[in-house]
C-alpha positions in Angstrom: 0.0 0.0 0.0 1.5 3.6 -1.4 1.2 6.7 1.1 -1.5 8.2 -0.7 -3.8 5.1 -0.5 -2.6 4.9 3.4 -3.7 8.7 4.2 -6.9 8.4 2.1 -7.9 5.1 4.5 -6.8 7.3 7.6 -9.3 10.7 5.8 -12.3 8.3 5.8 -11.7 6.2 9.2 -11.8 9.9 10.7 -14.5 10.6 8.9 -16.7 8.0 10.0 -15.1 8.3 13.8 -16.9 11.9 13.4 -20.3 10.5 12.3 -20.3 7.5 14.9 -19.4 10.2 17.3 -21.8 13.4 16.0 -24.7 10.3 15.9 -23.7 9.2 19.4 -23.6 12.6 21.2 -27.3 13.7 19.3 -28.8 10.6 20.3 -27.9 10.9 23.8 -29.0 14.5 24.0 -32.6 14.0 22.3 -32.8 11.0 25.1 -31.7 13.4 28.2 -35.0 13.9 30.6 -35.9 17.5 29.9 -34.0 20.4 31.4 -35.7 22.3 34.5 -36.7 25.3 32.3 -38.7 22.9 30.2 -39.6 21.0 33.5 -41.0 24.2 35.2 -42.9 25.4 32.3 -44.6 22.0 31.5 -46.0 21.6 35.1 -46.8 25.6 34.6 -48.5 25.1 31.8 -50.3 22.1 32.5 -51.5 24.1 35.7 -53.0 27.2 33.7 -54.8 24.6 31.3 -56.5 22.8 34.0 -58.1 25.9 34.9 -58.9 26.6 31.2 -60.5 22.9 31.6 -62.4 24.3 34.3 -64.3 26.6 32.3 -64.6 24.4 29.1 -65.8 22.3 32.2 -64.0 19.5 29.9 -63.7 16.5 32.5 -61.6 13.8 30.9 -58.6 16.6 30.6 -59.6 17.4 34.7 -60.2 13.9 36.0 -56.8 12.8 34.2 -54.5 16.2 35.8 -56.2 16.0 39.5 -54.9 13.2 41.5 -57.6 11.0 43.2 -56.4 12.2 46.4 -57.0 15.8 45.3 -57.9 18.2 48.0 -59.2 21.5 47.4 -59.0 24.3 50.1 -61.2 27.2 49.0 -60.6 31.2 50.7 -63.7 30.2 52.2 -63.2 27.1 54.2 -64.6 25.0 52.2 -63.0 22.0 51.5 -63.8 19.6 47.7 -62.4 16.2 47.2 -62.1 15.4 43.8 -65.6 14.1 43.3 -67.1 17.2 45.1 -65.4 19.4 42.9 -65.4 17.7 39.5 -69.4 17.6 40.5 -69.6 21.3 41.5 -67.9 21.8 38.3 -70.7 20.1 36.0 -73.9 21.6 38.4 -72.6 25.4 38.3 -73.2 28.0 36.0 -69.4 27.8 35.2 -66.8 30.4 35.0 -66.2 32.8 31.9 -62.3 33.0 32.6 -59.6 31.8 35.0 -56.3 33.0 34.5 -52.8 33.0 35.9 -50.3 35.3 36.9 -47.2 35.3 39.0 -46.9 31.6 39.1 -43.3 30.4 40.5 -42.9 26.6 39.9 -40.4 24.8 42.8 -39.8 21.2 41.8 -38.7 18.4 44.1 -37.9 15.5 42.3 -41.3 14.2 41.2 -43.4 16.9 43.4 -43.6 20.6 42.0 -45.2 23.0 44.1 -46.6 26.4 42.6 -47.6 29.6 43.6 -49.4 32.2 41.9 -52.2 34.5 41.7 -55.6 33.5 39.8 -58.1 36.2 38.7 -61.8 34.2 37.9 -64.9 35.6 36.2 -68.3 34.5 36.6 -70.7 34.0 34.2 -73.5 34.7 36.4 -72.9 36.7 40.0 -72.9 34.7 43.3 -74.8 35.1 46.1 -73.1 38.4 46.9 -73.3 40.0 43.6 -69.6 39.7 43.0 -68.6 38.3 39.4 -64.9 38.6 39.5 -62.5 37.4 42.1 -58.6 37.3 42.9 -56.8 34.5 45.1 -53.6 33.9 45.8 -53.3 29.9 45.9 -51.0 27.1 46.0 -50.9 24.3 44.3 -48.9 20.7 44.6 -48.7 18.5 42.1 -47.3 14.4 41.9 -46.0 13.2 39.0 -47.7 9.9 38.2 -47.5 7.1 35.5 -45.9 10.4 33.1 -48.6 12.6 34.3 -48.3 15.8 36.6 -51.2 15.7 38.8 -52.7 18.3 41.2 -53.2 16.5 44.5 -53.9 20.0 46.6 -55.1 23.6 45.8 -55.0 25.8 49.1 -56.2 29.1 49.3 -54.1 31.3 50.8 -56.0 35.4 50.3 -59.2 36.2 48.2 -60.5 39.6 47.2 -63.4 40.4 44.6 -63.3 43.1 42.5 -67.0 44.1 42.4 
């Protein structure tokens, strides 16, 4: 074997040493779990479209996201399991908007916990008159079988805005 067929062998072992390698290292990054960035805003995102699910009242999408141990502490005192509120959700009137703002997302391994502020309209006024309302809440959720689950909503300061 002559030089020139020696270093043309050599050009096309590194060559494919550079694809195995490129393949390798692409591979392994698509298969990482996702990043905390992308963590926090799935779990943050999941937690704003349950409450969007709340006023679509569409109850696959909230019977999969709240856990069956679910606890819900309204400003109020009142406390809804799961089945208490998922029923409260089909009798009412429902809600013409829930939205989110401030959230902060703390993960723990598989628990996240979130904080945030949620403004709710009404589509018809309660008792009092009011149809809009401001809480500050948190929220835990479990991840389970590859789903983030919301096993408590707690109250923590309401205010209406009529």
């Amino acid at each position: 074997m002559n030089c020139v067929m020696a270093c043309e062998m050599l050009k096309r072992h590194s060559i494919l040493r550079l694809i195995v390698l490129f393949l390798f290292f692409t591979s392994n990054v698509a298969a990482q779990p996702p990043t905390d960035a992308a963590l926090i805003k799935l779990i943050d995102e999941t937690n704003r479209k349950i409450d969007k699910a709340v006023v679509s009242k569409d109850l696959d999408f909230l019977n999969k996201h709240y856990g069956d141990d679910f606890v819900f502490t309204h400003g109020t005192g009142l406390i809804d399991s799961k089945k208490s509120w998922l029923e409260s959700i089909k009798k009412n009137k429902g809600y013409a908007s829930r939205e989110h703002d401030s959230t902060v997302v703390e993960l723990h391994d598989d628990i996240a916990i979130i904080s945030g502020k949620l403004t709710v309209g009404r589509l018809e006024p309660a008792k009092d008159g009011t149809t809009k309302y401001s809480l500050r809440y948190v929220r835990v959720f479990v991840l389970r079988k590859k789903t983030w689950q919301m096993i408590s909503h707690r109250t923590t300061s309401e205010w209406h805005h009529d």
